[in-house]
LOSERO-506387 format. One record per residue: residue number from 1; residue in three letters; chain; x, y, z of N, C-alpha, C in turn. Coordinates in steps of 0.2 Angstrom, whole numbers. Example, Ala and Ser with C-alpha at 12.3 -4.5 7.8 and 13.67 -1.06 7.14 Angstrom:
REM LOSERO-506387
1, ala, A, 66, -28, 39, 62, -22, 39, 66, -16, 39
2, ser, A, 64, -11, 35, 68, -5, 36, 64, 0, 39
***
This chain:
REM LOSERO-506387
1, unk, A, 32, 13, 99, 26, 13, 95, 20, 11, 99
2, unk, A, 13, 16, 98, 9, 15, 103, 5, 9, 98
3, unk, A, 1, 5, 101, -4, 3, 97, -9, 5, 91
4, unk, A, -12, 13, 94, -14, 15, 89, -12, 15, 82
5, unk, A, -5, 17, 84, 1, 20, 78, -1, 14, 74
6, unk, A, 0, 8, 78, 3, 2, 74, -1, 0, 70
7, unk, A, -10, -1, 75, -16, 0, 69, -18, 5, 63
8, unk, A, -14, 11, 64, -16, 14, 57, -10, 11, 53
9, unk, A, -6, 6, 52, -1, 7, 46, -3, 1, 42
10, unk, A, 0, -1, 35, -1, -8, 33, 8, -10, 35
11, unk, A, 7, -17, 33, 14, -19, 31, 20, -15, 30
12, unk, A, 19, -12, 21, 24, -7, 21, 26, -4, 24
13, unk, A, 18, 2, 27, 23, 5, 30, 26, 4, 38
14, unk, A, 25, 0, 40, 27, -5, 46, 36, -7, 43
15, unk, A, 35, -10, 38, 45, -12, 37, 46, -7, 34
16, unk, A, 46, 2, 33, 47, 8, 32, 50, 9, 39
17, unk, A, 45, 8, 42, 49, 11, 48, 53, 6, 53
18, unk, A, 53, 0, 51, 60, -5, 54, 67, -1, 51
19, unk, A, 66, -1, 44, 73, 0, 41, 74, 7, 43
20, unk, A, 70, 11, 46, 73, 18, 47, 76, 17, 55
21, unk, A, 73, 12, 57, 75, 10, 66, 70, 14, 71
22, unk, A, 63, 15, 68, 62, 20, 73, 55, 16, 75
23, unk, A, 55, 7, 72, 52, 4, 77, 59, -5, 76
24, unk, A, 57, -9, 80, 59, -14, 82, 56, -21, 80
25, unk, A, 56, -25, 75, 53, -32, 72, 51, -34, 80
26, unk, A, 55, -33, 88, 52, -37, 92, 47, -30, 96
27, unk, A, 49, -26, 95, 41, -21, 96, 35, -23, 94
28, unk, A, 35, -23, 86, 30, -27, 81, 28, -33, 84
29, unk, A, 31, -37, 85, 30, -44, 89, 26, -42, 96
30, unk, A, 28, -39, 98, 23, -36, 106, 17, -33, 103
31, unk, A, 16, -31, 101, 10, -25, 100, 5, -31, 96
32, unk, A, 8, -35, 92, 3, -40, 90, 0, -44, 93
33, unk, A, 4, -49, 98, 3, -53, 103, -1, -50, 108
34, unk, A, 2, -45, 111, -3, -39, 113, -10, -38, 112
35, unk, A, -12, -36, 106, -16, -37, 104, -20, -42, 104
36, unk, A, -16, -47, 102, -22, -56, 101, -22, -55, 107
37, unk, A, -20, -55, 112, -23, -57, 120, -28, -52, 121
38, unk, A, -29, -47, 119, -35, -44, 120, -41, -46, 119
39, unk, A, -41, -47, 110, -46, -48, 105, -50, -56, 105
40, unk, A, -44, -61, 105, -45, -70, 103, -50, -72, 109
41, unk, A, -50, -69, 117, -55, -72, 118, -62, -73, 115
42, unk, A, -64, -66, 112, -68, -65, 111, -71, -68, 103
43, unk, A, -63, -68, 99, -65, -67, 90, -64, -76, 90
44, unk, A, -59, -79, 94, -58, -86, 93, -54, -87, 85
45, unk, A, -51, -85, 85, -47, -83, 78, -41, -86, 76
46, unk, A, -38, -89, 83, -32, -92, 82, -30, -100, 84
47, unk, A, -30, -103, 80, -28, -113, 80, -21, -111, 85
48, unk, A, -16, -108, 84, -13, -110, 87, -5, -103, 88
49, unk, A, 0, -103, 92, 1, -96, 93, 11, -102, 92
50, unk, A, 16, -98, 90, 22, -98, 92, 27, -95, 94
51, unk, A, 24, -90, 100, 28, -82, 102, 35, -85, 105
52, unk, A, 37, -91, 106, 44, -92, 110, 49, -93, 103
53, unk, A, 46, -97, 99, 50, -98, 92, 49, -92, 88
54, unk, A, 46, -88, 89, 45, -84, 85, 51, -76, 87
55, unk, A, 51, -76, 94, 56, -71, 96, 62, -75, 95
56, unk, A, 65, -81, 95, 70, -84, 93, 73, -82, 87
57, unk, A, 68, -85, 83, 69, -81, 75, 71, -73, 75
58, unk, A, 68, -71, 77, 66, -61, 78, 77, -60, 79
59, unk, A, 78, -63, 85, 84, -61, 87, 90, -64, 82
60, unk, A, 88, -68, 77, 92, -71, 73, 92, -68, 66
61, unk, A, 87, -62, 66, 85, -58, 59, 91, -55, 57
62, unk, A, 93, -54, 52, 97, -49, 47, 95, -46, 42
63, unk, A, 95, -40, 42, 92, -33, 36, 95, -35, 32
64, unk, A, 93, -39, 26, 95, -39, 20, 92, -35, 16
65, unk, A, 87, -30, 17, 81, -26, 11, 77, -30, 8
66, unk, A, 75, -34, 15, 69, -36, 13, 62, -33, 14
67, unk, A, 59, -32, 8, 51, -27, 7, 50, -28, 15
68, unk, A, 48, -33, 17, 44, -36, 23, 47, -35, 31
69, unk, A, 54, -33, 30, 56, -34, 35, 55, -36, 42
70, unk, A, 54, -40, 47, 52, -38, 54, 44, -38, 52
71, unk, A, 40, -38, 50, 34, -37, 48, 31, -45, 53
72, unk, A, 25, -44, 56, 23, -49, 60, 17, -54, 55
73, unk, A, 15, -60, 55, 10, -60, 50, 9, -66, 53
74, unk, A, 2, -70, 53, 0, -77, 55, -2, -79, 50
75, unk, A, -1, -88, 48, -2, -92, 44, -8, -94, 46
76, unk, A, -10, -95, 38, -18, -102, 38, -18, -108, 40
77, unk, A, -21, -109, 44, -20, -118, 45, -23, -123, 41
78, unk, A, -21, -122, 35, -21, -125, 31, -18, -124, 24
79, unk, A, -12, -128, 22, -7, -128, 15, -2, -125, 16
80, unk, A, -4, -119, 22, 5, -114, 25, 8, -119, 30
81, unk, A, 12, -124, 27, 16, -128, 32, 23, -123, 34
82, unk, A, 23, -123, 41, 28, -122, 44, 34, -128, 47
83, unk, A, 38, -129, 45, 43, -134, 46, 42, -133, 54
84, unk, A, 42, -141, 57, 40, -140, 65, 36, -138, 70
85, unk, A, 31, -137, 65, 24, -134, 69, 15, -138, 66
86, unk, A, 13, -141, 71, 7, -145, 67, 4, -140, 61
87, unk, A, 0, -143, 56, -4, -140, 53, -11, -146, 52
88, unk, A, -16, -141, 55, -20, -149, 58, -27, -149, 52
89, unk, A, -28, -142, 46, -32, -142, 41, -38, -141, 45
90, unk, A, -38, -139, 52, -45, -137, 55, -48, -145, 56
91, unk, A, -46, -149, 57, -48, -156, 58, -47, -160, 63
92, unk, A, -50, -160, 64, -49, -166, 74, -42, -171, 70
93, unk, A, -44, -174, 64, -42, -180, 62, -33, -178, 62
94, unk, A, -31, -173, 62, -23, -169, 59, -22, -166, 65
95, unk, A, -25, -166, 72, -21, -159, 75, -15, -164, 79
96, unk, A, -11, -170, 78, -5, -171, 78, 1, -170, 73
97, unk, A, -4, -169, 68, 2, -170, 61, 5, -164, 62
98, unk, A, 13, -165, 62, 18, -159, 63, 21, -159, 54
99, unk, A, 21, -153, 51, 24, -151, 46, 33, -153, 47
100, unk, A, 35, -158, 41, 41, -158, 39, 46, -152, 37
101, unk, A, 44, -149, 33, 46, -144, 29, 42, -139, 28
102, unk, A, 44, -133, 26, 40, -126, 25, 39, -128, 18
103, unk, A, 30, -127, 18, 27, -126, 10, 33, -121, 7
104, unk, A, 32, -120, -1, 37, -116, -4, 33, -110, -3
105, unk, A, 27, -107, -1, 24, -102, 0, 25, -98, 6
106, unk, A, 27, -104, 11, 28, -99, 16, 36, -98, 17
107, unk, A, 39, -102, 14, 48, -99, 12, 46, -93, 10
108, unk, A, 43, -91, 4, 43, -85, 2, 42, -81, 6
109, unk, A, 37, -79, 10, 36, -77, 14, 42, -74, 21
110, unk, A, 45, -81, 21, 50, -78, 25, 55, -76, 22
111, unk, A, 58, -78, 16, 62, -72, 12, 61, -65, 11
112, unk, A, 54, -62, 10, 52, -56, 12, 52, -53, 18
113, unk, A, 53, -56, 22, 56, -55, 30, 51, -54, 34
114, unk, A, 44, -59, 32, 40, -59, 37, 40, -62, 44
115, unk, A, 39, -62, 49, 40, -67, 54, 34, -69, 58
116, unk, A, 34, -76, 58, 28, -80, 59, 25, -81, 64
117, unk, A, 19, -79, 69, 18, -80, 74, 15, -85, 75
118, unk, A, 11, -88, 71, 7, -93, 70, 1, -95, 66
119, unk, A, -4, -100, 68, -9, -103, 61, -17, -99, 65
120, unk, A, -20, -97, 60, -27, -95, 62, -32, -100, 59
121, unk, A, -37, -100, 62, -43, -105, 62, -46, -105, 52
122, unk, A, -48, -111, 51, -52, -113, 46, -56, -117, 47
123, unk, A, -63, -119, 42, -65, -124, 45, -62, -129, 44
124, unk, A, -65, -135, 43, -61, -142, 41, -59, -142, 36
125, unk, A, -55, -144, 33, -51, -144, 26, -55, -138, 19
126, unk, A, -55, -133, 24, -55, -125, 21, -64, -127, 16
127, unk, A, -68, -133, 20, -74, -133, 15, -80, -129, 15
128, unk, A, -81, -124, 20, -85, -120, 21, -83, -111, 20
129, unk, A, -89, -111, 19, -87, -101, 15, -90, -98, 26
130, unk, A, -89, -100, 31, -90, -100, 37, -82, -104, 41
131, unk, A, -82, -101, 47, -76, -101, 50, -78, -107, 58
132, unk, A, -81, -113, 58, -84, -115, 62, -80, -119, 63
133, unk, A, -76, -123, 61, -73, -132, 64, -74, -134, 71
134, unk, A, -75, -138, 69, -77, -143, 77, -71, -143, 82
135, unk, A, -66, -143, 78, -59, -143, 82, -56, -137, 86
136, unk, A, -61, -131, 85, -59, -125, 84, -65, -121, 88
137, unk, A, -71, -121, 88, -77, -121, 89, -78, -114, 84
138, unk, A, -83, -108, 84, -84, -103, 80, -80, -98, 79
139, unk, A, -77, -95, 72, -73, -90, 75, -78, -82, 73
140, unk, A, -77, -78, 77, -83, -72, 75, -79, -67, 73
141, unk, A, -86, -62, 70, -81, -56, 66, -81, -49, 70
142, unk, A, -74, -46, 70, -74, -41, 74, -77, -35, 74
143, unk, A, -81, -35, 69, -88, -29, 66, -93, -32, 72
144, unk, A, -94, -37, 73, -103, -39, 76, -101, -47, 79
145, unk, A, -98, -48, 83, -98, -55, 87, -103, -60, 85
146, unk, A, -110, -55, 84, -116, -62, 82, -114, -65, 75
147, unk, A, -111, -62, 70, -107, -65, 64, -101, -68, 63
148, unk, A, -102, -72, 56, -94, -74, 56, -92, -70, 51
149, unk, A, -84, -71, 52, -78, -66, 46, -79, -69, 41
150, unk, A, -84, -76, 40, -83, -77, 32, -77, -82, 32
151, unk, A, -78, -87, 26, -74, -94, 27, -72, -94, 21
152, unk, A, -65, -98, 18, -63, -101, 24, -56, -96, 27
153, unk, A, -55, -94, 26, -50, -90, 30, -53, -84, 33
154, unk, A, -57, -87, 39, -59, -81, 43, -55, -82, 48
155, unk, A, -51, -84, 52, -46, -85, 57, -43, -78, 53
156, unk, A, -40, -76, 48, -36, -72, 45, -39, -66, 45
157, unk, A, -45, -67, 42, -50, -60, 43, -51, -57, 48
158, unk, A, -52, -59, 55, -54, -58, 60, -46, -55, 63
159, unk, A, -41, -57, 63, -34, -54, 65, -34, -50, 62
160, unk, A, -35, -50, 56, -33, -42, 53, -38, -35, 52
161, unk, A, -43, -37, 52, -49, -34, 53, -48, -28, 62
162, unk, A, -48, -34, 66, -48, -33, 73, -40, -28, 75
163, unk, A, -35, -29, 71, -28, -22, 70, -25, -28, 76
164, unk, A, -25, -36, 73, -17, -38, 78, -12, -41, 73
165, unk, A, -13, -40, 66, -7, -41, 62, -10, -35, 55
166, unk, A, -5, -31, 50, -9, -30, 44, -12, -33, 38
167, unk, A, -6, -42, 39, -12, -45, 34, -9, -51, 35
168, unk, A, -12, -55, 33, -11, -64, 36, -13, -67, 31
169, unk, A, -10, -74, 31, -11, -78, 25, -18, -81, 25
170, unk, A, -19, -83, 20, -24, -85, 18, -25, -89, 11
171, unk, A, -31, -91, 9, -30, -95, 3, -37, -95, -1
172, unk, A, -40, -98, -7, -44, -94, -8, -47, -101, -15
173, unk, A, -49, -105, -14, -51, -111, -20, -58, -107, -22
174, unk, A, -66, -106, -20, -68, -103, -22, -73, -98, -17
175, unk, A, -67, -93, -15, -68, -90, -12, -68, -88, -5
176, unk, A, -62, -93, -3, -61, -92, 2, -57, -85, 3
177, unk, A, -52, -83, 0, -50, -75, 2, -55, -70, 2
178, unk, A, -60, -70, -5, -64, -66, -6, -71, -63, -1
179, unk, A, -74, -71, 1, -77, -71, 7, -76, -66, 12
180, unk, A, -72, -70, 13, -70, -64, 22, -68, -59, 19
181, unk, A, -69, -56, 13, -62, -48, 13, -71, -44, 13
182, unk, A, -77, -48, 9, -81, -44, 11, -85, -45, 17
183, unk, A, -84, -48, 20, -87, -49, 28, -84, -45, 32
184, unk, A, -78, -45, 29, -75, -42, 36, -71, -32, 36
185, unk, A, -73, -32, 31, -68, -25, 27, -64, -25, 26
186, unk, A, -60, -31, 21, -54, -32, 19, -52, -30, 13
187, unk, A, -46, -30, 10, -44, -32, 3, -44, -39, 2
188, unk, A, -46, -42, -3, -43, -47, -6, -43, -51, -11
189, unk, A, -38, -52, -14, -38, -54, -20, -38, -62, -22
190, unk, A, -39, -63, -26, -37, -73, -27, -32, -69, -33
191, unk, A, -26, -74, -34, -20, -72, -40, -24, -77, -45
192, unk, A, -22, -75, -49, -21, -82, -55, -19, -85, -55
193, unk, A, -19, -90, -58, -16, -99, -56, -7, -96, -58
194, unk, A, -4, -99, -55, 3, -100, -56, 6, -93, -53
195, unk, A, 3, -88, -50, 7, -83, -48, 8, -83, -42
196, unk, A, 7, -86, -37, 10, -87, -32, 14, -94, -31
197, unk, A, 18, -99, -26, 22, -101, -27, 17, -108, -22
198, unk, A, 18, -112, -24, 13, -119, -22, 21, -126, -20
199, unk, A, 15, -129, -18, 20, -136, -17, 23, -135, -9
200, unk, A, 26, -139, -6, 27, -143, -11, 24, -152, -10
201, unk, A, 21, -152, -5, 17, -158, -3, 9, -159, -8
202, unk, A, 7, -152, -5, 1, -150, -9, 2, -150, -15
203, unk, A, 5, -147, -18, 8, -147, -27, 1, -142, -27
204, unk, A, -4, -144, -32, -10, -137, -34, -15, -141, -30
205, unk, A, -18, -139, -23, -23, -138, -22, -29, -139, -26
206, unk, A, -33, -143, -27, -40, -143, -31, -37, -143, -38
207, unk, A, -31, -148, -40, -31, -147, -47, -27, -137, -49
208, unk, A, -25, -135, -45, -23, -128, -47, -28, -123, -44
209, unk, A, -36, -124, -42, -38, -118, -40, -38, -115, -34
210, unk, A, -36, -119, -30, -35, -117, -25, -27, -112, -23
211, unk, A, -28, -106, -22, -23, -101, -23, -21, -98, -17
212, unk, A, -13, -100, -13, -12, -96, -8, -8, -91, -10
213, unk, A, -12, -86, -4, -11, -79, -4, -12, -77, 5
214, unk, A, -15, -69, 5, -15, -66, 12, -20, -61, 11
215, unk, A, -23, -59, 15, -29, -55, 17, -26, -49, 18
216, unk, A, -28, -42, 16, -23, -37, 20, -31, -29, 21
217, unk, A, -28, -25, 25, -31, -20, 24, -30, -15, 22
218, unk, A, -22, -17, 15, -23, -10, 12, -22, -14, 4
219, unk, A, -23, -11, 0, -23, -12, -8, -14, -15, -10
220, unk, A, -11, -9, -5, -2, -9, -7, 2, -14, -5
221, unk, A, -2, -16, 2, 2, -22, 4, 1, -27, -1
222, unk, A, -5, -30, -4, -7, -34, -6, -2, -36, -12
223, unk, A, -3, -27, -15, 1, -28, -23, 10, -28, -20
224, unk, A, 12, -25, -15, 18, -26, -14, 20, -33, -12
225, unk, A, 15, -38, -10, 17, -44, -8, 16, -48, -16
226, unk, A, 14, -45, -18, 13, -50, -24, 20, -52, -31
227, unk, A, 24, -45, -29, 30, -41, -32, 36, -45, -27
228, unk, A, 35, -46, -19, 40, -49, -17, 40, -56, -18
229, unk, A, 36, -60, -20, 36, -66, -21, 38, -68, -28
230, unk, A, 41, -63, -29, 45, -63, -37, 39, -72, -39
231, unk, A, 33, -68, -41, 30, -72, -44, 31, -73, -51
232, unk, A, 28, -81, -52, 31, -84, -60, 23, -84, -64
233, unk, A, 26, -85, -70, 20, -85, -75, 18, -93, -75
234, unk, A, 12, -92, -78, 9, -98, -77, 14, -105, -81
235, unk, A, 14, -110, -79, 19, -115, -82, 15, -119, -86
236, unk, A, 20, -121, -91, 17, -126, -96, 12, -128, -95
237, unk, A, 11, -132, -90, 7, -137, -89, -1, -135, -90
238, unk, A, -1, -129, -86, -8, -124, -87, -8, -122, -95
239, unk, A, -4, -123, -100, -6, -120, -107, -4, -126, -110
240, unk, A, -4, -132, -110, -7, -139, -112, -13, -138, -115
241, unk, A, -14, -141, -121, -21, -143, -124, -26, -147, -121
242, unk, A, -32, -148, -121, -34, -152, -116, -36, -159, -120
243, unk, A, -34, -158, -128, -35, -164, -131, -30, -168, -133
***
């Protein structure tokens, strides 16, 4: 598969054509990484990369029909813990903290058979609708470099926007996914409290508002991923009285 190809397709149809063989999870893996070394000098988009662990994983995948199969995708550096990998929340103060365990969000994610290359820039603990951390320095949008993709998940926007992943995770308390999806030419949706999968450190974000999800650029990926996370209805707790 040429680059081109890879940029016009989303996700779906990216794990359509693993499951027919007529591309390769470590193709997908080249042409994205490929990609980031072209664009990150320029977009600064990316905290941090895992291409050695990441082909590791690739060679150890098996086709169970999974939606996602082989599908390349980067985490937010912030709430998407990967077991064994810092998550530094965009903060000088965290960039040695290494994650014990995968949040339950990004298990999900890897049961849909996405593989992780790594974490994209946010501000400091996701508090700006801007992609600036001090940690990180600015990240810009691939429309207009004198701009940003929009915060806090502009590290995601800017990858996706710029065709080095179809959609990346992201997270969205009041508007972080939103933001960037209009800065940057995005989809993106905030779910409703309880439909995607939280915890397990984090438990709810902001009291429950803060909702992880992913950026995409097409409408199908988004509703297709919302379907593989065999997501759950809202739980008691959220339909408690408040008196």
């Amino acid at each position: 598969m040429d680059l081109k190809t890879y940029q016009s397709m989303d996700a779906v149809g990216l794990a359509e054509l693993v499951r027919k063989k007529e591309v390769s999870p470590r193709e997908l893996a080249d042409l994205a990484f490929n990609r980031l070394e072209e664009v990150n000098p320029k977009l600064n988009a990316i905290a941090r990369t895992r291409r050695e662990r990441a082909y590791q994983e690739i060679d150890q995948l098996i086709d169970r029909g999974q939606p996602f199969f082989g599908v390349p995708l980067f985490l937010k550096d912030i709430s998407q813990a990967l077991e064994g990998e810092v998550l530094s929340s965009g903060s000088k103060l965290l960039t040695n903290h290494v994650a014990t365990r995968d949040s339950n969000f990004v298990a999900r994610l890897k049961e849909a058979g996405f593989i992780m290359l790594g974490h994209t820039t946010t501000p400091e603990f996701g508090l700006k609708n801007i992609t600036e951390a001090e940690v990180y320095g600015p990240t810009r949008n691939p429309w207009n470099l004198k701009h940003s993709p929009g915060g806090s998940s502009g590290g995601a926007a800017a990858l996706v926007a710029s065709g080095v992943v179809p959609v990346a995770g992201a997270s969205d308390g009041g508007g972080s996914i939103r933001i960037p999806a209009g800065f940057s030419g995005l989809f993106g949706l905030k779910p409703t409290r309880g439909r995607t999968p939280v915890g397990p450190s984090a438990w709810r974000n902001w009291q429950g508002a803060s909702i992880d999800f992913v950026l995409s650029r097409s409408v199908r990926d988004s509703a297709a991923l919302l379907d593989a996370l065999q997501v759950i209805q809202p739980e008691a707790a959220y339909q408690t009285p408040l008196y």
